[in-house]
Steps between C-alpha positions, in 0.01 A plus 500: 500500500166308588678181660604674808176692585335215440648289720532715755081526483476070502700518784292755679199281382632197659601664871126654478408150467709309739367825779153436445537153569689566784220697637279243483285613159678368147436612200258244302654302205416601120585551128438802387513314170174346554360767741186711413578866513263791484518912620527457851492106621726204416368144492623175484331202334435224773 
């Protein structure tokens, strides 16, 4: 029940992706394993 949704959502992900660098502006690599998240902004160590 979660395996199809959530493929379907990567997939989405990844044409979002493969669009934006298309147009010119990709998305910037990072781990949001190692990423420092607070209310409101997103940053990535380095």
């Amino acid at each position: 029940m979660v395996q199809g949704p959530l493929a379907d959502a990567m997939t989405h992900i990844g044409q979002l992706a493969m669009l934006r660098r298309l147009a010119g502006a990709p998305v910037p690599k990072g781990s949001f394993i190692v990423a420092e998240v607070q209310m409101g902004k997103l940053r990535y160590p380095g």
